[in-house]
C-alpha positions in Angstrom: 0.8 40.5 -20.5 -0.5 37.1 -19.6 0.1 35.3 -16.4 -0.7 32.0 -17.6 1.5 30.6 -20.2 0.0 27.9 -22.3 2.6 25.6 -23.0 3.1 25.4 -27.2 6.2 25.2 -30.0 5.5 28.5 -32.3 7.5 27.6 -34.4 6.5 24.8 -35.4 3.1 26.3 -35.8 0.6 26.7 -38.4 -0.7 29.5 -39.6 -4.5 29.2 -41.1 -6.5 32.1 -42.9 -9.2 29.8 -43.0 -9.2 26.1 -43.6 -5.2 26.0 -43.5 -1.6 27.9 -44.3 1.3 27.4 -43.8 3.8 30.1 -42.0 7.4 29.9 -43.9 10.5 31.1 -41.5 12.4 33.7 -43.3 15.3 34.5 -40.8 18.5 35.8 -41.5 18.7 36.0 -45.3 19.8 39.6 -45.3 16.8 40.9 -47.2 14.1 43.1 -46.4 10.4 42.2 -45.9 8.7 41.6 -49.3 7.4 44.7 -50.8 3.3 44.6 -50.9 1.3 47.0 -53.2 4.1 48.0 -55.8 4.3 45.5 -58.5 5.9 45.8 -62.1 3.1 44.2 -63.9 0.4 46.3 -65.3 -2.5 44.6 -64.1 -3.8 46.9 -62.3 -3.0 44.7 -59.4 -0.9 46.3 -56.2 0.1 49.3 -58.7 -0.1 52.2 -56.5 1.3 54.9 -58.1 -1.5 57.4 -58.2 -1.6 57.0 -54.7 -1.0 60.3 -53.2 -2.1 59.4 -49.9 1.4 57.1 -48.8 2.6 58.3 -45.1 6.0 59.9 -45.0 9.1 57.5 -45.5 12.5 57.9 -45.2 15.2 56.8 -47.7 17.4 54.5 -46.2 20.3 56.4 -46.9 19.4 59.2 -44.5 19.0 56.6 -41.9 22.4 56.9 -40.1 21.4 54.6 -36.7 23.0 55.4 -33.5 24.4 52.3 -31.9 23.2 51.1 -28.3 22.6 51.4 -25.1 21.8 54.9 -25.5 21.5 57.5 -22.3 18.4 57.7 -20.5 17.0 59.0 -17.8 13.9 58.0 -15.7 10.8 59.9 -15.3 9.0 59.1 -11.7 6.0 61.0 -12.1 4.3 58.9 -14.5 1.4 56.9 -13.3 2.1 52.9 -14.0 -0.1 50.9 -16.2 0.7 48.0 -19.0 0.2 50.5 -22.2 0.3 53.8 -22.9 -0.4 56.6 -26.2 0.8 59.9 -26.7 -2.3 62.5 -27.6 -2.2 65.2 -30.3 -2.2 67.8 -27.4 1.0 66.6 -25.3 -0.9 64.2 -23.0 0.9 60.8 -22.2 -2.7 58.8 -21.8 -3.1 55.3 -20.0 -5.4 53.5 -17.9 -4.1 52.7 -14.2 -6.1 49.3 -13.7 -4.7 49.1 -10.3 -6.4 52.1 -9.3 -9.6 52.1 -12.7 -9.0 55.6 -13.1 -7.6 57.1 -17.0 -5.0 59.4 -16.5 -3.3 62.3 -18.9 -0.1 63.6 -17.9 2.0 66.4 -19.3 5.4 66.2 -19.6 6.9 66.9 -16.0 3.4 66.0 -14.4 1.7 66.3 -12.8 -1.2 64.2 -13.6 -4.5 64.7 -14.5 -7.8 62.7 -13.8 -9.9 61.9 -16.8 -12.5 60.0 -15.5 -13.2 56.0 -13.8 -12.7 53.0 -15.8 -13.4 49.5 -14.2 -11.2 46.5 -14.9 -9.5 43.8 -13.8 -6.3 44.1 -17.1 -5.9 46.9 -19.5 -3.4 45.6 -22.1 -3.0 47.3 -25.6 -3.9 51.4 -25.3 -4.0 53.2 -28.6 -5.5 56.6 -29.7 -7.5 56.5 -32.8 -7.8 59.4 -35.5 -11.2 61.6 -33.6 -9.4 61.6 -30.6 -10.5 58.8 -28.4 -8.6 56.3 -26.8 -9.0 52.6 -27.7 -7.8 49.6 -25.7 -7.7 45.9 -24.9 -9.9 44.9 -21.3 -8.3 41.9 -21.6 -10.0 40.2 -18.7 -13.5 40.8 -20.3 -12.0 40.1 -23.9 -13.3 43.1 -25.1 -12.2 46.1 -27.5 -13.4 49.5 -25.8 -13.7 53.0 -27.1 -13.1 55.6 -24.1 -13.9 59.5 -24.8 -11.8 61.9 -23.3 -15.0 62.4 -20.8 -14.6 59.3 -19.5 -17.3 57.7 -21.4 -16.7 54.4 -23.0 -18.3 52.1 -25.3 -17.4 48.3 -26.5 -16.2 48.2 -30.3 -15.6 44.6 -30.1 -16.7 41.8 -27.5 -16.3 37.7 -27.2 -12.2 38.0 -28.0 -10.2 35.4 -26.4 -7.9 37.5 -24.3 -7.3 40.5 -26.6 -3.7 42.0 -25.7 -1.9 44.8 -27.8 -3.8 47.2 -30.6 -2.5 49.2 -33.9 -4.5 51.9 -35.7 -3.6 52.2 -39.2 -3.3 55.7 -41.8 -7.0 55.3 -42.4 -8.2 54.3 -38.6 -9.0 50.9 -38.7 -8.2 49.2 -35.7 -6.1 46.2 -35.3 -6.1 43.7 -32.2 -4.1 40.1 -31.2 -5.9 37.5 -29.4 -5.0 34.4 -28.8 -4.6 33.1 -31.9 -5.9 35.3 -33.4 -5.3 39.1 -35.5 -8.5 40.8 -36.3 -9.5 44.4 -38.1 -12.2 46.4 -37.2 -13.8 49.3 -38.8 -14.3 51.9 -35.6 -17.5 54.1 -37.4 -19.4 50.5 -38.7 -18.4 47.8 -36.3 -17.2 45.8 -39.3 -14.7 43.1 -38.2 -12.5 41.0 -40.1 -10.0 37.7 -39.4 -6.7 39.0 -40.8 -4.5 36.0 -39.8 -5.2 32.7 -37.5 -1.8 31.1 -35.8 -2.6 28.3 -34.3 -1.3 28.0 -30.2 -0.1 31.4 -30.0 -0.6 34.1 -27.4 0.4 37.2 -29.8 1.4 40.3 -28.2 3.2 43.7 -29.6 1.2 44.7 -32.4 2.2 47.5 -34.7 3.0 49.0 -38.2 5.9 49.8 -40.5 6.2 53.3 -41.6 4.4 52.5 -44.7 1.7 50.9 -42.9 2.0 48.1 -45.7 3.3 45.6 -42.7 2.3 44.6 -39.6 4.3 43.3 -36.9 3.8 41.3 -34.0 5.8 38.9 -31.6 4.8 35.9 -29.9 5.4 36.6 -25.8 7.3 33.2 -24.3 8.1 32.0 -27.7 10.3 35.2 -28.3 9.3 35.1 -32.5 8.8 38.1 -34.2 6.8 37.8 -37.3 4.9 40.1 -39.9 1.9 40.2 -41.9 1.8 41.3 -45.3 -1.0 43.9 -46.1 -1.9 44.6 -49.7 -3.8 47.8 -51.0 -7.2 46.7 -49.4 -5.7 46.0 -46.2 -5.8 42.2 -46.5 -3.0 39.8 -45.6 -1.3 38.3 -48.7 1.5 36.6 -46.3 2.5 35.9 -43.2 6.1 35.1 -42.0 8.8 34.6 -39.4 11.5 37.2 -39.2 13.4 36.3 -36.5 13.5 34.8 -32.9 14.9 36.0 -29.7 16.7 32.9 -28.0 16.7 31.7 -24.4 13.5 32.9 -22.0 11.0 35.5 -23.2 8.1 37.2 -21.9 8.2 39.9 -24.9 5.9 42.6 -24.8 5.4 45.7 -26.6 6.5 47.0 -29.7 7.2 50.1 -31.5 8.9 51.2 -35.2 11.4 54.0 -36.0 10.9 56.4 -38.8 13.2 54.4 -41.0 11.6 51.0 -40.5 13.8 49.2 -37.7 11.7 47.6 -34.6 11.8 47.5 -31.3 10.9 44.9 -28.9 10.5 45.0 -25.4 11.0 42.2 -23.0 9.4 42.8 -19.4 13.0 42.3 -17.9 14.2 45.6 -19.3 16.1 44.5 -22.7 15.0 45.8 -25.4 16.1 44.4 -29.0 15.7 45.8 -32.5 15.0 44.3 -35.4 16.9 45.9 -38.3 15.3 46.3 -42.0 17.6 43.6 -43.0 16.6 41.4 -40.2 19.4 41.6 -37.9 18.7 41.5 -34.4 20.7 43.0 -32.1 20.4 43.6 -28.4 19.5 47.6 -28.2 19.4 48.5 -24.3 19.7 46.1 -21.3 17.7 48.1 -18.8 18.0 45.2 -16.0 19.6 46.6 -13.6 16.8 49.0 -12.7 15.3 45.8 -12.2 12.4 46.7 -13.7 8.7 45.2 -15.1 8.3 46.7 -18.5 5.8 46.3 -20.7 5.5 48.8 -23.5 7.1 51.7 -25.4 6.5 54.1 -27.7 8.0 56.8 -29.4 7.6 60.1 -28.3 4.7 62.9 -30.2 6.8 65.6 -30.4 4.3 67.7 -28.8 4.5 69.3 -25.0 7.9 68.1 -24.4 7.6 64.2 -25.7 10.1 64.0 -28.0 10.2 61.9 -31.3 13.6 60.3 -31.4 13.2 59.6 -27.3 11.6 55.9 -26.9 9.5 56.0 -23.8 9.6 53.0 -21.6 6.6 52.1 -19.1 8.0 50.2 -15.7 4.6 49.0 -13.9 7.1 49.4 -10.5 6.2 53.0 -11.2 8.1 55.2 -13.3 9.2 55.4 -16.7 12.4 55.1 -19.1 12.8 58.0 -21.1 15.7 56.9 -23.7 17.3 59.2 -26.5 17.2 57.1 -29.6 18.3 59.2 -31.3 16.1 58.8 -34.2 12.3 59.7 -34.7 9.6 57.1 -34.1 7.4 57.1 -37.3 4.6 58.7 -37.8 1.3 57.9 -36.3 -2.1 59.0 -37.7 -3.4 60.9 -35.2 -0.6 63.1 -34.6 -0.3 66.5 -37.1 1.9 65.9 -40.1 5.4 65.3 -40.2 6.9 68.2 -42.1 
């Protein structure tokens, strides 16, 4: 979360991967997000049907979607921070920056101390494939391994306010700046420009079940836009889906099992995208009068369940919402059977 706005129109922005783009607006039309890496030619080209590595999907058909608001109930044992993960052994994880202490917490509590970790913001918290946890010290604008010890190391520095962070089926680490989306190899340090958008403070970063797209929203603009990955985990596109009218401050993101997105706004609503683009208005958590600022699907492990969407209020305390469908699959957790 940023508390200084830089005033700019998003959309009316360009998008550059490079010298110059341009970013078309795609809102509304009823279709789904262009298919990358699955092309009838036979070039060789985006073919990917030896691939017998592709993350568990979901045909649409056996997608029923439960309508909103949904019950919830909320958990007051959780310590607060901006972001959050869910560990392979039933942990919720996050970093308290109020306090510069890394918690893990069962389900039910109570907590448990993993170690100090100084700074002034932790945004975007993510745990990568060995184990550790990854996130944003956005007031450094720096990209930072931490080890379950406690011990932590700096993947990435020199970022421009780095805010929200996705790990893809193969580990690589994805991270918004301002203006900026970037890729880094964890084990070499390797980092690549994905996309550049010009005057855009980019927040909510994360995949489609497929891992072939990756979304992100823009925080007071209220756009939510994708990227286009092919095979080798470049961007072939980058596009507008839809925009959330009136005032924003969006936050975090998360995606269901059958592709649908949610968006958080840090006054409690939360809006989902659907695969044909239609944006509806899923929860209205307002009344609670709450600050939140992330979400995520539950592991399924120790109690956290997979179709309950867990929502962090920095007041202290979080939503614990049943969906009623599972989050998808993330590449740390076991397999989905």
């Amino acid at each position: 979360m940023r508390f200084l706005i830089l005033g700019c129109s998003l959309f009316a922005f360009s998008c550059t991967n490079g010298p110059s783009s341009g970013l078309d607006k795609k809102k509304g039309d009823g279709r789904a997000p262009p298919t990358i890496g699955d092309d009838d030619d036979d070039d060789g080209v985006g073919d990917d049907d030896d691939d017998d590595t592709t993350p568990p999907t979901i045909p649409l058909d056996d997608c029923p979607i439960p309508a909103g608001p949904r019950p919830w109930v909320y958990l007051d044992w959780v310590p607060p921070s901006e972001e959050f993960a869910f560990d392979d052994q039933g942990y919720l994880v996050n970093v308290d920056d109020g306090t510069d202490t890394i918690w893990r917490t069962p389900f039910g509590g109570p907590q448990e101390l993993i170690g100090p970790y100084q700074a002034v913001e932790v945004a975007g918290t993510r745990i990568m494939l060995d184990g550790d946890l990854v996130v944003c010290n956005e007031w450094e604008g720096s990209l930072v391994r931490i080890g379950m010890d406690g011990s932590n190391e700096v993947l990435l520095g020199g970022l421009n306010s780095p805010n929200s962070v996705a790990i893809d089926d193969e580990g690589m680490v994805y991270v918004t700046s301002y203006d900026e989306v970037r890729r880094v190899d964890p084990l070499t340090g390797e980092m690549n420009l994905l996309k550049t958008v010009a005057n855009s403070d980019l927040d909510g970063l994360t995949f489609s079940p497929d891992f072939q797209s990756l979304y992100f929203n823009h925080d007071d603009g209220g756009t939510i836009g994708v990227i286009e990955l092919n095979a080798d985990g470049e961007a072939d596109d980058i596009y507008t889906i839809n925009t959330i009218d009136g005032w924003n401050e969006l936050d975090g993101m998360n995606v269901d099992e059958c592709g649908n997105v949610y968006v958080l706004r840090t006054d409690g609503n939360i809006w989902r995208l659907l695969t044909d683009h239609t944006l509806e208005l899923f929860m209205d958590l307002g009344a609670a009068n709450p600050w939140t600022t992330s979400l995520n699907f539950g592991s399924g492990i120790g109690g956290w369940q997979r179709d309950h969407l867990y929502v962090m209020d920095r007041n202290g305390g979080m939503f614990d919402i049943d969906v009623g469908i599972n989050g998808k699959w993330e590449p740390h957790l076991p397999p989905v059977p």
